[in-house]
mmCIF file of the N, C-alpha and C atoms, coordinates in Angstrom:
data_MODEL
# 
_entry.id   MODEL 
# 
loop_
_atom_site.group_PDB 
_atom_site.id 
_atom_site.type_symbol 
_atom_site.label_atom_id 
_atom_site.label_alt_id 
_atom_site.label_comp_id 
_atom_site.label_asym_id 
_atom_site.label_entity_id 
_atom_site.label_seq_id 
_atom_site.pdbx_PDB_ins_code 
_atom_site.Cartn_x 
_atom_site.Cartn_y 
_atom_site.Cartn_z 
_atom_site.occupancy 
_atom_site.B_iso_or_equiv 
_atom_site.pdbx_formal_charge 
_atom_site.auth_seq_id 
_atom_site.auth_comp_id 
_atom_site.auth_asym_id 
_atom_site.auth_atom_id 
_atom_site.pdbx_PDB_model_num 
ATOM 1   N N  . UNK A 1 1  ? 87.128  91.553  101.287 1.00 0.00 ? 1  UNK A N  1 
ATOM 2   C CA . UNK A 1 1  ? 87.903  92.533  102.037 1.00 0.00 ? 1  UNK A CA 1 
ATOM 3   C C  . UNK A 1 1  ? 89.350  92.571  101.530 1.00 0.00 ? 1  UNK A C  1 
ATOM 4   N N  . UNK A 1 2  ? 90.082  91.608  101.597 1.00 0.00 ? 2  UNK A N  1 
ATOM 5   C CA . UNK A 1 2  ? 91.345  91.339  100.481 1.00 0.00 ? 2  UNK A CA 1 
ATOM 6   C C  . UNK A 1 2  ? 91.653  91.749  99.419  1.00 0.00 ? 2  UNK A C  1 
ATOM 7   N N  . UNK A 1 3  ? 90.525  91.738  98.976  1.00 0.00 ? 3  UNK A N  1 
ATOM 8   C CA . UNK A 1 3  ? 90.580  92.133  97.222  1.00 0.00 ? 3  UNK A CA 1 
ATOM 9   C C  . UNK A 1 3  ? 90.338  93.806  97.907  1.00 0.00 ? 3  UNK A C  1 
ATOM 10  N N  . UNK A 1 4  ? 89.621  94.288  97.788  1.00 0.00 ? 4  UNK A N  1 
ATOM 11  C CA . UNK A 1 4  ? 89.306  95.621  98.078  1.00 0.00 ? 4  UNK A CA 1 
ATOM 12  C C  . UNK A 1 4  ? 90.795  96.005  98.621  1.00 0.00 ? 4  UNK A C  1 
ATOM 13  N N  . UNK A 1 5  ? 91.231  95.690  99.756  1.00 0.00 ? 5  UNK A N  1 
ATOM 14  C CA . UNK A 1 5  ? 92.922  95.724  100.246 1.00 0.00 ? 5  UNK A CA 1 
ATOM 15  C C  . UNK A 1 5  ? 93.447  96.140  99.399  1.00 0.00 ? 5  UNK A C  1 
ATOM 16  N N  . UNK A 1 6  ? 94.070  95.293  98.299  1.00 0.00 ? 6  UNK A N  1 
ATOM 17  C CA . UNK A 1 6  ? 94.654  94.918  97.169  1.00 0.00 ? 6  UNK A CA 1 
ATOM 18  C C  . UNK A 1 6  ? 94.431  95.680  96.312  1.00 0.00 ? 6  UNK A C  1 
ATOM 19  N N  . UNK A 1 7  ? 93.294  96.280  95.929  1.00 0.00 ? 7  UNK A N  1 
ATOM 20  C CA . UNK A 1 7  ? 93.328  96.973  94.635  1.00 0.00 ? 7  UNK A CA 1 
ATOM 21  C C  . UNK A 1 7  ? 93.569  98.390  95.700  1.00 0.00 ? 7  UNK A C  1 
ATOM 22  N N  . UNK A 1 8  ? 93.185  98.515  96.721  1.00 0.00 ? 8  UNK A N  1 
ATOM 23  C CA . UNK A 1 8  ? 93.461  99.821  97.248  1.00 0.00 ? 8  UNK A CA 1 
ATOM 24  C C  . UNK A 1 8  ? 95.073  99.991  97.018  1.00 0.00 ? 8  UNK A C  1 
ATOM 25  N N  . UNK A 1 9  ? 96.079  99.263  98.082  1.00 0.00 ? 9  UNK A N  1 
ATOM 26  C CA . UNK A 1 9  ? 97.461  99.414  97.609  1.00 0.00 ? 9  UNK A CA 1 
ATOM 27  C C  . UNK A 1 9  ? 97.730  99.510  95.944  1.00 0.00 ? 9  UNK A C  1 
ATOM 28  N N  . UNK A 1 10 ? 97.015  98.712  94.899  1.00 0.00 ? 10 UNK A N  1 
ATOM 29  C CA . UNK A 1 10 ? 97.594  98.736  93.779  1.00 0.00 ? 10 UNK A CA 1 
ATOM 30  C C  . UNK A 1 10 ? 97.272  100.503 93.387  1.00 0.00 ? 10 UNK A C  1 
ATOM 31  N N  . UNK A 1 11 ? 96.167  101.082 93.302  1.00 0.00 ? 11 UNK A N  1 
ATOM 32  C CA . UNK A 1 11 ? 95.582  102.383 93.265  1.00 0.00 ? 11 UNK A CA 1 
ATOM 33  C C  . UNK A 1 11 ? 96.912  103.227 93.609  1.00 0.00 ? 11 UNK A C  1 
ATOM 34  N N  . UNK A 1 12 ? 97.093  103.289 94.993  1.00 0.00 ? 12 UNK A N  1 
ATOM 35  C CA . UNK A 1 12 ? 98.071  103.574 95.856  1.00 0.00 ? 12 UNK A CA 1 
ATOM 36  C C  . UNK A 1 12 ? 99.188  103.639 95.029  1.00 0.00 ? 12 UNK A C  1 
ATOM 37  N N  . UNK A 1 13 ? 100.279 102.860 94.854  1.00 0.00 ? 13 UNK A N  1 
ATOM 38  C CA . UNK A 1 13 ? 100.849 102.786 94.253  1.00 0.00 ? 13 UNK A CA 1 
ATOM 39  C C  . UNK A 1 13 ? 101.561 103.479 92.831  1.00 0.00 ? 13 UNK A C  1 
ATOM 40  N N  . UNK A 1 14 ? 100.179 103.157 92.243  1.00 0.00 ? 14 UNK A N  1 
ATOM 41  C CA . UNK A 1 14 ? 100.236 103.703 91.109  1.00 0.00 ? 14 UNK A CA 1 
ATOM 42  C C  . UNK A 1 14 ? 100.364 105.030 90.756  1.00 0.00 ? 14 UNK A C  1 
ATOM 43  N N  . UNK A 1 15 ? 99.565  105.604 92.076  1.00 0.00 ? 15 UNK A N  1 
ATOM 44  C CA . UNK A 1 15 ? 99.445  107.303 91.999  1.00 0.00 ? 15 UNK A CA 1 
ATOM 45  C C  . UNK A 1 15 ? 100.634 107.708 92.483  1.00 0.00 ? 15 UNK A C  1 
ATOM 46  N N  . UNK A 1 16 ? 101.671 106.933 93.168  1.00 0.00 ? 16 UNK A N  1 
ATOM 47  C CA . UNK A 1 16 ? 102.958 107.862 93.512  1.00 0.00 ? 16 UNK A CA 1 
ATOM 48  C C  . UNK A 1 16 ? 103.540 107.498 92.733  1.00 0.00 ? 16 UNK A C  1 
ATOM 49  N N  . UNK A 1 17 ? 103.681 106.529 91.799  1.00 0.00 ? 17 UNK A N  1 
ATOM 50  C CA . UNK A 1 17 ? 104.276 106.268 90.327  1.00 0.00 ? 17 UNK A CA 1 
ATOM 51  C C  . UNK A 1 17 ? 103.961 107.742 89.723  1.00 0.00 ? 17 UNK A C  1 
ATOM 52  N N  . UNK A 1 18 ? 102.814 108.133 89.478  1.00 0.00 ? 18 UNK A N  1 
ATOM 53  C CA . UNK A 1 18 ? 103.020 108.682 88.192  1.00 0.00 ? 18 UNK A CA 1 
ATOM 54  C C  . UNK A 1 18 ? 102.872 110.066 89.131  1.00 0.00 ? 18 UNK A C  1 
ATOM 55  N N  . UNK A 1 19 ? 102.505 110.497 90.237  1.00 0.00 ? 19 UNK A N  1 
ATOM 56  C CA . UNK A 1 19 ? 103.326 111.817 91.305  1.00 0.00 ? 19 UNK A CA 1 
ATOM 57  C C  . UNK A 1 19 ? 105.121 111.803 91.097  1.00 0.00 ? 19 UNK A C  1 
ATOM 58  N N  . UNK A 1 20 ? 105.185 110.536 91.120  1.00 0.00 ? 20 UNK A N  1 
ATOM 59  C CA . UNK A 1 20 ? 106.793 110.798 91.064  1.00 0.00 ? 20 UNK A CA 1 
ATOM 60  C C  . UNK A 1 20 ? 107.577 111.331 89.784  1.00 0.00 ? 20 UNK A C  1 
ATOM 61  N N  . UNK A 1 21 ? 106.494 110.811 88.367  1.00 0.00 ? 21 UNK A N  1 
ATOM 62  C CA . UNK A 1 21 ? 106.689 111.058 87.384  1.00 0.00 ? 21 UNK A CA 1 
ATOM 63  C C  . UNK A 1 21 ? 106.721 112.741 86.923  1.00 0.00 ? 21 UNK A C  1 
ATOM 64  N N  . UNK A 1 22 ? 105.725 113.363 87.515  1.00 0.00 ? 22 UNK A N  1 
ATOM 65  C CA . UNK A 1 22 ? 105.428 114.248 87.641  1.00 0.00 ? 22 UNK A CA 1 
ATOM 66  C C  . UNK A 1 22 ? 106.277 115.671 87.863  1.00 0.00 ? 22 UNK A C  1 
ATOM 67  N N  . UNK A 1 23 ? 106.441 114.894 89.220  1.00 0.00 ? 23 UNK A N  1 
ATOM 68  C CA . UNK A 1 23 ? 107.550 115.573 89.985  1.00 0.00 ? 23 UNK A CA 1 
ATOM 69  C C  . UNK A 1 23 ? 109.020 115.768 89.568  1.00 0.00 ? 23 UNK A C  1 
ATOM 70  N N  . UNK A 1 24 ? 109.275 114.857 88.825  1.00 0.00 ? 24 UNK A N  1 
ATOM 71  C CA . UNK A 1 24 ? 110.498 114.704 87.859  1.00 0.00 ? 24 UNK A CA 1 
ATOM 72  C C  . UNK A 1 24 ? 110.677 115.310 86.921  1.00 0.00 ? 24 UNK A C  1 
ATOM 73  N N  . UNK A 1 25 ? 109.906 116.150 86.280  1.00 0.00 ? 25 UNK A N  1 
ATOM 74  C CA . UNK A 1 25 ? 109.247 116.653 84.650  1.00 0.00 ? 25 UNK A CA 1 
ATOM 75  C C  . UNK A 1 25 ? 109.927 118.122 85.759  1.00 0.00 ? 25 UNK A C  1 
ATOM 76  N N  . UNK A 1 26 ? 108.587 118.894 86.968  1.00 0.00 ? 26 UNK A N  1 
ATOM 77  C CA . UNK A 1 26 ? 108.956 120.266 87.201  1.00 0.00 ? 26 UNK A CA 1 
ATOM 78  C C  . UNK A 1 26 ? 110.028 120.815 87.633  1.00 0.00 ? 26 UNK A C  1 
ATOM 79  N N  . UNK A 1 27 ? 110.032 122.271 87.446  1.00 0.00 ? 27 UNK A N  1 
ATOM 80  C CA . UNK A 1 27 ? 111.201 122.646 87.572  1.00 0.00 ? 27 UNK A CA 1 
ATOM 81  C C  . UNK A 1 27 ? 110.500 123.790 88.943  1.00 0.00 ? 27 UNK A C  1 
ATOM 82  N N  . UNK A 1 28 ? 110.867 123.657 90.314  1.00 0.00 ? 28 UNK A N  1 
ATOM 83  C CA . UNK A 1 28 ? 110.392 124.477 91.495  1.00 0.00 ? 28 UNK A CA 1 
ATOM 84  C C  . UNK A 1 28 ? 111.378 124.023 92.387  1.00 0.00 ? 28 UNK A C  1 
ATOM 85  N N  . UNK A 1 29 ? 111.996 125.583 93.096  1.00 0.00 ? 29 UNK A N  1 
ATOM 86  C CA . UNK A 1 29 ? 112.771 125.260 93.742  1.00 0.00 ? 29 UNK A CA 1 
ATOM 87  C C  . UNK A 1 29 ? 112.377 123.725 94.829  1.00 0.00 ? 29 UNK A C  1 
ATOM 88  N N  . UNK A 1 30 ? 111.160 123.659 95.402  1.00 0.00 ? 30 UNK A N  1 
ATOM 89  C CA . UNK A 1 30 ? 110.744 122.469 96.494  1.00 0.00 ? 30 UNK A CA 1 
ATOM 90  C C  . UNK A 1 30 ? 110.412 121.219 95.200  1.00 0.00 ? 30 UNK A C  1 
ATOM 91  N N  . UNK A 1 31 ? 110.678 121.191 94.145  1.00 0.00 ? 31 UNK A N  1 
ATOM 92  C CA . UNK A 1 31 ? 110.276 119.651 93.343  1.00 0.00 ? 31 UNK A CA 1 
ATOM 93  C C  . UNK A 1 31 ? 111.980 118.771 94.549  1.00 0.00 ? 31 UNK A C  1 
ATOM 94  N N  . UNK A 1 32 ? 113.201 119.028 94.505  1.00 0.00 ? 32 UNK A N  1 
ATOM 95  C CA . UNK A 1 32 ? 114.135 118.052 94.678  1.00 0.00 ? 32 UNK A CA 1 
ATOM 96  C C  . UNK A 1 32 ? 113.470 117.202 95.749  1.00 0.00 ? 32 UNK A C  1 
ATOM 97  N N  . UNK A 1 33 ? 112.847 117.928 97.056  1.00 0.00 ? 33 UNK A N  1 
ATOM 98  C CA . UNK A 1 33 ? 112.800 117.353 98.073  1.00 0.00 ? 33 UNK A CA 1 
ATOM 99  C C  . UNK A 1 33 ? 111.250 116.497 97.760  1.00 0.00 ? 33 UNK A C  1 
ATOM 100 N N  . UNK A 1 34 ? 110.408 116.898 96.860  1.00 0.00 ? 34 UNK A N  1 
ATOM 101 C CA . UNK A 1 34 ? 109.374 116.272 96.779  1.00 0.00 ? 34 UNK A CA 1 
ATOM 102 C C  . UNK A 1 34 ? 109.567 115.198 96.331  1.00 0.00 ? 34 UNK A C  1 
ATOM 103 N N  . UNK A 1 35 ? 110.943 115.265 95.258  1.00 0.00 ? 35 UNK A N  1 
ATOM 104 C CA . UNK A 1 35 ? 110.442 114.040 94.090  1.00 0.00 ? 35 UNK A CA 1 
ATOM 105 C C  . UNK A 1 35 ? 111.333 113.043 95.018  1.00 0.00 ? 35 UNK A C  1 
ATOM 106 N N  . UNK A 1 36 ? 112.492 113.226 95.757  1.00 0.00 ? 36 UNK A N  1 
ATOM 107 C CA . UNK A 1 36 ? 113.308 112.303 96.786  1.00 0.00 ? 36 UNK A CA 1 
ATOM 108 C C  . UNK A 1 36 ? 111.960 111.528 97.912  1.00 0.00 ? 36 UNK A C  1 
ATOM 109 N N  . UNK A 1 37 ? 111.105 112.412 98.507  1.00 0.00 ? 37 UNK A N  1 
ATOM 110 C CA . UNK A 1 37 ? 110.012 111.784 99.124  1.00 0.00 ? 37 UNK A CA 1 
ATOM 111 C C  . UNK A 1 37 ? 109.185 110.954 98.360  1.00 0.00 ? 37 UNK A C  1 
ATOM 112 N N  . UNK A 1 38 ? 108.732 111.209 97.499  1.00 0.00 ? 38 UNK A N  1 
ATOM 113 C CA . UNK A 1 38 ? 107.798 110.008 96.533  1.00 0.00 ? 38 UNK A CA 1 
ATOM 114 C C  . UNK A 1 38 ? 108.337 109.306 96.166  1.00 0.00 ? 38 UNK A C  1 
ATOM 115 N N  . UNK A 1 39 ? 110.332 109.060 95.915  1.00 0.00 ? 39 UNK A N  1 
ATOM 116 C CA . UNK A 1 39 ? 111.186 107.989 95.221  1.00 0.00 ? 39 UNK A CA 1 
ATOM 117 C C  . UNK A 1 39 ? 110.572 106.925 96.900  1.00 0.00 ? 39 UNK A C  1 
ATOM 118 N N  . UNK A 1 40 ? 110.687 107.999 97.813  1.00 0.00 ? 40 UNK A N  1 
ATOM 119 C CA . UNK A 1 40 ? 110.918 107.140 99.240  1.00 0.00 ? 40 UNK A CA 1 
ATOM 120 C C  . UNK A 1 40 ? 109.863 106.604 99.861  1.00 0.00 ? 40 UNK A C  1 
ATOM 121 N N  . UNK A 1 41 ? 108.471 107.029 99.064  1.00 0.00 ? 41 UNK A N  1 
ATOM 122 C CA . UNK A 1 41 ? 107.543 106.560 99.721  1.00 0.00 ? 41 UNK A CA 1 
ATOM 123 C C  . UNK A 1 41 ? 107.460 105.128 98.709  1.00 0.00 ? 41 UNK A C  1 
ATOM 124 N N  . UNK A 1 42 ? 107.610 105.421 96.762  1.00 0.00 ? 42 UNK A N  1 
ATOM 125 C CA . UNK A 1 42 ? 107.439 104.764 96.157  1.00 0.00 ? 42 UNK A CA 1 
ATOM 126 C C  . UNK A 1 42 ? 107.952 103.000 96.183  1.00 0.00 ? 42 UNK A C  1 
ATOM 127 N N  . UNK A 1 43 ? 109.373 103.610 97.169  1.00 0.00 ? 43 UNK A N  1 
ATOM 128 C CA . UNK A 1 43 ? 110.080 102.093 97.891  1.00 0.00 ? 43 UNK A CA 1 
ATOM 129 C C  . UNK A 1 43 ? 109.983 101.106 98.811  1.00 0.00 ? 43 UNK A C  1 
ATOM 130 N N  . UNK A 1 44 ? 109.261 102.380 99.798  1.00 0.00 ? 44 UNK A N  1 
ATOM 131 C CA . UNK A 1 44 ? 108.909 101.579 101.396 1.00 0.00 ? 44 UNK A CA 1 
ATOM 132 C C  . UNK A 1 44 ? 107.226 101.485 101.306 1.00 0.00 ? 44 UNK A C  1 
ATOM 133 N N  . UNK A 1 45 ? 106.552 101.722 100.856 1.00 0.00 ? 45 UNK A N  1 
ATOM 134 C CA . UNK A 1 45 ? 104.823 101.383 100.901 1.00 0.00 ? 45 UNK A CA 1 
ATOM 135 C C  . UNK A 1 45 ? 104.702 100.257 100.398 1.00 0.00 ? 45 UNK A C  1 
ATOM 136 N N  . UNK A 1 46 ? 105.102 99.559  99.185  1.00 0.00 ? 46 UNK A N  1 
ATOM 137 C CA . UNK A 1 46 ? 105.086 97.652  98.775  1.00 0.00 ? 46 UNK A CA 1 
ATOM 138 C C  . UNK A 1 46 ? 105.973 97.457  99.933  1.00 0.00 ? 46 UNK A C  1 
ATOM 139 N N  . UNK A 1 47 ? 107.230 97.687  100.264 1.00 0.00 ? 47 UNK A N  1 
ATOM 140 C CA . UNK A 1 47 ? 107.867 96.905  101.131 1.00 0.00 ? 47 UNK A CA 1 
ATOM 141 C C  . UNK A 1 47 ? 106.983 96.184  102.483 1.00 0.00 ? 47 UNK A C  1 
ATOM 142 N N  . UNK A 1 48 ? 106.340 97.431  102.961 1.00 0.00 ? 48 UNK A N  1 
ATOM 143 C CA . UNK A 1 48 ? 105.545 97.465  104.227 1.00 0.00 ? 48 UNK A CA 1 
ATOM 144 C C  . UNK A 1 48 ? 104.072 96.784  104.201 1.00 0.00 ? 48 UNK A C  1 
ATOM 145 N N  . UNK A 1 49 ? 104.111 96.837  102.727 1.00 0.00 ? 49 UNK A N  1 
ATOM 146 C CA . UNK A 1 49 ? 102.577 96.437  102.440 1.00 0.00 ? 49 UNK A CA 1 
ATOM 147 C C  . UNK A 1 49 ? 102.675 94.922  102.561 1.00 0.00 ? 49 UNK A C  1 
ATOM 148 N N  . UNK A 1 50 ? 103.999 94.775  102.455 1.00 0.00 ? 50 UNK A N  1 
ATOM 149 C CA . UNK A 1 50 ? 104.554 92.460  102.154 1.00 0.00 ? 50 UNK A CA 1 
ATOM 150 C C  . UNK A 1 50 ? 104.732 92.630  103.563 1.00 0.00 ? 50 UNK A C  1 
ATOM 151 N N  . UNK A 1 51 ? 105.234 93.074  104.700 1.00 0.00 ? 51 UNK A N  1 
ATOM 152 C CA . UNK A 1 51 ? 105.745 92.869  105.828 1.00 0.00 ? 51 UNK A CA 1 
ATOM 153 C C  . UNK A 1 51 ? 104.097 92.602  106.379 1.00 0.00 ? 51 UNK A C  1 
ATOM 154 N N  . UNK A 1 52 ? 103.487 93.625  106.400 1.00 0.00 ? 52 UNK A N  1 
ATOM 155 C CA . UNK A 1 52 ? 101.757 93.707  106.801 1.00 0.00 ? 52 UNK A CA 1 
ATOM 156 C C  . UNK A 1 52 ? 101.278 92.380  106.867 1.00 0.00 ? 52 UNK A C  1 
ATOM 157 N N  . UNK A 1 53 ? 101.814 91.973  105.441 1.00 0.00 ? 53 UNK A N  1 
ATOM 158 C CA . UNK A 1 53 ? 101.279 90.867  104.842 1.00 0.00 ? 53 UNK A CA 1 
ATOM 159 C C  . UNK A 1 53 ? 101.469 89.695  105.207 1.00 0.00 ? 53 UNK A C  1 
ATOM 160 N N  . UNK A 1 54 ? 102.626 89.384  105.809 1.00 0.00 ? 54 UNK A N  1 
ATOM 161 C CA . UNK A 1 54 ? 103.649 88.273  106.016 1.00 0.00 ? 54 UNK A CA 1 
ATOM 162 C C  . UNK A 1 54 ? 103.249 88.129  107.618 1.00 0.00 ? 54 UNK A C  1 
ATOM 163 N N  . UNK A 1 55 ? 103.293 89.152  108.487 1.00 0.00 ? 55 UNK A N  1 
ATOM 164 C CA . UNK A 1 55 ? 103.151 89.160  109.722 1.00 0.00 ? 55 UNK A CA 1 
ATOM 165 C C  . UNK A 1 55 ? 101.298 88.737  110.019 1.00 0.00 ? 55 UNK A C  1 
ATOM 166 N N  . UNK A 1 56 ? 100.656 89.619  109.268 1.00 0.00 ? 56 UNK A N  1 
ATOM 167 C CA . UNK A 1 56 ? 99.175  88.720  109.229 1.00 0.00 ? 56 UNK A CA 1 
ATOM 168 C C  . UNK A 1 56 ? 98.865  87.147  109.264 1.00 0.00 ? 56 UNK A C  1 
ATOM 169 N N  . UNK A 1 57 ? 99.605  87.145  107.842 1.00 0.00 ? 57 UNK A N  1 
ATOM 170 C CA . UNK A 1 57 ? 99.692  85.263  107.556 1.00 0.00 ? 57 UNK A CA 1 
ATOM 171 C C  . UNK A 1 57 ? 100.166 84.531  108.691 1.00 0.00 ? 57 UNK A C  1 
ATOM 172 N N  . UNK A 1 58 ? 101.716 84.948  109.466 1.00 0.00 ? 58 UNK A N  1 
ATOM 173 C CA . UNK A 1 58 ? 102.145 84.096  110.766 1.00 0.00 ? 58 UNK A CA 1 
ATOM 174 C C  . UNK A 1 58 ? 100.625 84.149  111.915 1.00 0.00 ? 58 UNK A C  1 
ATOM 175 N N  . UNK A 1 59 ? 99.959  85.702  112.228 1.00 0.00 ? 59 UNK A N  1 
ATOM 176 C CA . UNK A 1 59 ? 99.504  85.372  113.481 1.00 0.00 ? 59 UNK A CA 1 
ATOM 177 C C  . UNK A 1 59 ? 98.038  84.890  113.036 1.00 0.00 ? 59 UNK A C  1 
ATOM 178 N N  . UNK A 1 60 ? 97.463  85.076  112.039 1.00 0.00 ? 60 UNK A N  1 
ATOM 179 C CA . UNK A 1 60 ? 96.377  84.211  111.424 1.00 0.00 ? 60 UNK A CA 1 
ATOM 180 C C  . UNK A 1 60 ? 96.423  82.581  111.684 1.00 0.00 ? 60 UNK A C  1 
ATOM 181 N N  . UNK A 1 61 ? 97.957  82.033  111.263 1.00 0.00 ? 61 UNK A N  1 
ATOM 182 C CA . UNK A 1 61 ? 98.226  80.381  111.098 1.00 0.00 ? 61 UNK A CA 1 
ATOM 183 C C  . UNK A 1 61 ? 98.794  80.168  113.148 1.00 0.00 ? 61 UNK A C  1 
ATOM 184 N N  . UNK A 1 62 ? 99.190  81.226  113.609 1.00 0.00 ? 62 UNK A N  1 
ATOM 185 C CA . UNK A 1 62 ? 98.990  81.197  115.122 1.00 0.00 ? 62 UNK A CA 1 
ATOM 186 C C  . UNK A 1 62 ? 97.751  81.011  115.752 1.00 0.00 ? 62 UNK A C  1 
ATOM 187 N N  . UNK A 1 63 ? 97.013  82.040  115.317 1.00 0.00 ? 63 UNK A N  1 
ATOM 188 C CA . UNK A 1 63 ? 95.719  82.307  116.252 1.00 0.00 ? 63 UNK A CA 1 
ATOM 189 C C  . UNK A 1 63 ? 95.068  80.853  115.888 1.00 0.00 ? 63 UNK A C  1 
ATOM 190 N N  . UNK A 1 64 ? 95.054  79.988  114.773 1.00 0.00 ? 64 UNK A N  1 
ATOM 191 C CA . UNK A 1 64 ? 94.106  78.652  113.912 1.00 0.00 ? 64 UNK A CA 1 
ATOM 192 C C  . UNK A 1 64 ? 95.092  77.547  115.029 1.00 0.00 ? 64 UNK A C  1 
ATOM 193 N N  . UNK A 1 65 ? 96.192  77.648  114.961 1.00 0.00 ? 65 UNK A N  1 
ATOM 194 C CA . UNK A 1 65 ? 96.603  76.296  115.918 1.00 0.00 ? 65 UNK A CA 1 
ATOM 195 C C  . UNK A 1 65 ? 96.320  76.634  117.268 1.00 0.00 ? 65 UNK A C  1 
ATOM 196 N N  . UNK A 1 66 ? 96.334  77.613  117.839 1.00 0.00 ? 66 UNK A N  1 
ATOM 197 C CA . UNK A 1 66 ? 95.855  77.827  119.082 1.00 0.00 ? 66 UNK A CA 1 
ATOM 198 C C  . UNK A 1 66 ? 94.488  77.220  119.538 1.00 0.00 ? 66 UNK A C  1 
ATOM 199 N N  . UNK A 1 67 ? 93.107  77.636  118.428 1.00 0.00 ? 67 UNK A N  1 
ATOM 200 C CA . UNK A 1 67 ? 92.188  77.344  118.421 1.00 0.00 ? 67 UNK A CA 1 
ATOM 201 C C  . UNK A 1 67 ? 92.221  76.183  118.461 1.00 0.00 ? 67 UNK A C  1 
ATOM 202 N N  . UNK A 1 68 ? 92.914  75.256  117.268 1.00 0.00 ? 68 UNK A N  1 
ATOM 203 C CA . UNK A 1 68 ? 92.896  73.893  116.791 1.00 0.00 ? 68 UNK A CA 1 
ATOM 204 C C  . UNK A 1 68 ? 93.040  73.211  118.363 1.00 0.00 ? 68 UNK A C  1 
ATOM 205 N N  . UNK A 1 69 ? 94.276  73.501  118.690 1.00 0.00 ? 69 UNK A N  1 
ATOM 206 C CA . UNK A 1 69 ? 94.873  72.912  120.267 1.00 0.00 ? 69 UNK A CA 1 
ATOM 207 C C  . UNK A 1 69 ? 93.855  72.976  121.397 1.00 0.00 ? 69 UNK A C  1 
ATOM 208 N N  . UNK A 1 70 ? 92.905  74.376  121.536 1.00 0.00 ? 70 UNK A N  1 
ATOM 209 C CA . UNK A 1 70 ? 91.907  74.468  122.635 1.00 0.00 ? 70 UNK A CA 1 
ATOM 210 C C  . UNK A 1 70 ? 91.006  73.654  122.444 1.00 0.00 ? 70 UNK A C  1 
ATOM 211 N N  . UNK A 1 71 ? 90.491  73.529  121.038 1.00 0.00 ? 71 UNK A N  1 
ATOM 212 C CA . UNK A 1 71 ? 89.608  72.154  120.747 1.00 0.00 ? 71 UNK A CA 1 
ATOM 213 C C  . UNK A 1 71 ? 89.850  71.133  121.336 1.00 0.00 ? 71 UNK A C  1 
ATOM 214 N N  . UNK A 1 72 ? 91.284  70.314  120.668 1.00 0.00 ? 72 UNK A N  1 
ATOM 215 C CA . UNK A 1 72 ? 91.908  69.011  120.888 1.00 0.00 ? 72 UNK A CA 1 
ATOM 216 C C  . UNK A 1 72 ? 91.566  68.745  122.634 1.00 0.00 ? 72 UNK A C  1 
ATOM 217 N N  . UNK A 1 73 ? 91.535  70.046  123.216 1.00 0.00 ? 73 UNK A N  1 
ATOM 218 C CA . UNK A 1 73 ? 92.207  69.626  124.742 1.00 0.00 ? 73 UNK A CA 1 
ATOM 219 C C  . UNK A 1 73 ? 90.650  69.327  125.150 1.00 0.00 ? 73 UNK A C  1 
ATOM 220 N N  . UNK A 1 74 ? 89.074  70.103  124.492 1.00 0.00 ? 74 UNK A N  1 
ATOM 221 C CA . UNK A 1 74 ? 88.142  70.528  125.186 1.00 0.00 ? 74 UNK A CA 1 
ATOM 222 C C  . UNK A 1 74 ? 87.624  68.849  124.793 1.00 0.00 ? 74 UNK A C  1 
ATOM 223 N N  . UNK A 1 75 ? 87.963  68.116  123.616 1.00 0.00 ? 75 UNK A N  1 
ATOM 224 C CA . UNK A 1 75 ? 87.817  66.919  123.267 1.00 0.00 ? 75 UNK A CA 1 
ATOM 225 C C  . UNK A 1 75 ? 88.156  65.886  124.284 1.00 0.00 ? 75 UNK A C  1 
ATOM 226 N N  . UNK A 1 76 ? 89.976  66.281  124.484 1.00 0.00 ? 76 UNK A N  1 
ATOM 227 C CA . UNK A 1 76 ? 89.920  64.678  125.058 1.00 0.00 ? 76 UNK A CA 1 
ATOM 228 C C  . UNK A 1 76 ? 89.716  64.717  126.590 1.00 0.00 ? 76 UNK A C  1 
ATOM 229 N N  . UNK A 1 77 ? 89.304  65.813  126.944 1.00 0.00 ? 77 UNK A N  1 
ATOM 230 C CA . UNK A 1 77 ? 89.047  66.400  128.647 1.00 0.00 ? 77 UNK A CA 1 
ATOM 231 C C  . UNK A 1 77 ? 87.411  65.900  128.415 1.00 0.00 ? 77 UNK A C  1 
ATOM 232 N N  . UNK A 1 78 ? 86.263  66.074  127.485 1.00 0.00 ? 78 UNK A N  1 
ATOM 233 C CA . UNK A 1 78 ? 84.881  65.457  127.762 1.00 0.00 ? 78 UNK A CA 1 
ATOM 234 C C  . UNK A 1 78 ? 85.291  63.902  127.482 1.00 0.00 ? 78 UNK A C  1 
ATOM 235 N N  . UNK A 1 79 ? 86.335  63.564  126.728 1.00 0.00 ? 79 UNK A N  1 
ATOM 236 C CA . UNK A 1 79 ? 86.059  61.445  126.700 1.00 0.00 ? 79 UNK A CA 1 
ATOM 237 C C  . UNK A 1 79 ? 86.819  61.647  127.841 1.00 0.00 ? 79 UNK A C  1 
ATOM 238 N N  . UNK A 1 80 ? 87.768  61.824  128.427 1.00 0.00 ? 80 UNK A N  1 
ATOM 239 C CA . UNK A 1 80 ? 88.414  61.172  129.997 1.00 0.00 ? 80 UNK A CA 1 
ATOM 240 C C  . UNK A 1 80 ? 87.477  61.128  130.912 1.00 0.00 ? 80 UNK A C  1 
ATOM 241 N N  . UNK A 1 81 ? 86.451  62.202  130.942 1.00 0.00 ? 81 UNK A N  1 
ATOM 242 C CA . UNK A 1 81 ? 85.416  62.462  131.989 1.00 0.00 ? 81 UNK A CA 1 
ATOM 243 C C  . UNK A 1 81 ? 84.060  61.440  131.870 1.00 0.00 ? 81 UNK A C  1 
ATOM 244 N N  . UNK A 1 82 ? 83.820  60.250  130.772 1.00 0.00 ? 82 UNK A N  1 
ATOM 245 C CA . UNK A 1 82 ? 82.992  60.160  130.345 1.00 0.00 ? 82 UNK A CA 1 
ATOM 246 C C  . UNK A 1 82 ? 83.552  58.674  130.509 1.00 0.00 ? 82 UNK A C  1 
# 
């Protein structure tokens, strides 16, 4: 699923790379505002794609100690009882 992720953003990426490239070459009155939007998407989509990324990793290593801890407790609550 990761990998698939991953090459999707890289795909991604790449195509507003070379949209932007594109867009840079024509000459239409609407290219300024296009090629300023693809500079702007081309900046903030990796940015957002690491934030995605970063915020996953924290509540992933959250949600595992939580678990870890409900264990620990379901452990030493059957030896006290025993």
């Amino acid at each position: 699923m990761r990998r698939a992720l991953a090459l999707a953003g890289v795909v991604l990426i790449l195509a507003m790379y070379i949209i932007t490239f594109i867009l840079g070459m024509m000459k239409s009155p609407a290219t300024d505002g296009l090629f300023k939007a693809a500079v702007f998407c081309t900046l903030t989509v990796p940015i957002l794609l690491y934030g995605y990324q970063l915020v996953y990793k924290y509540l992933k290593k959250r949600n595992d100690t939580i678990v870890s801890t409900e264990k620990d407790n379901e452990k030493s609550t059957r030896a006290s009882k025993k």
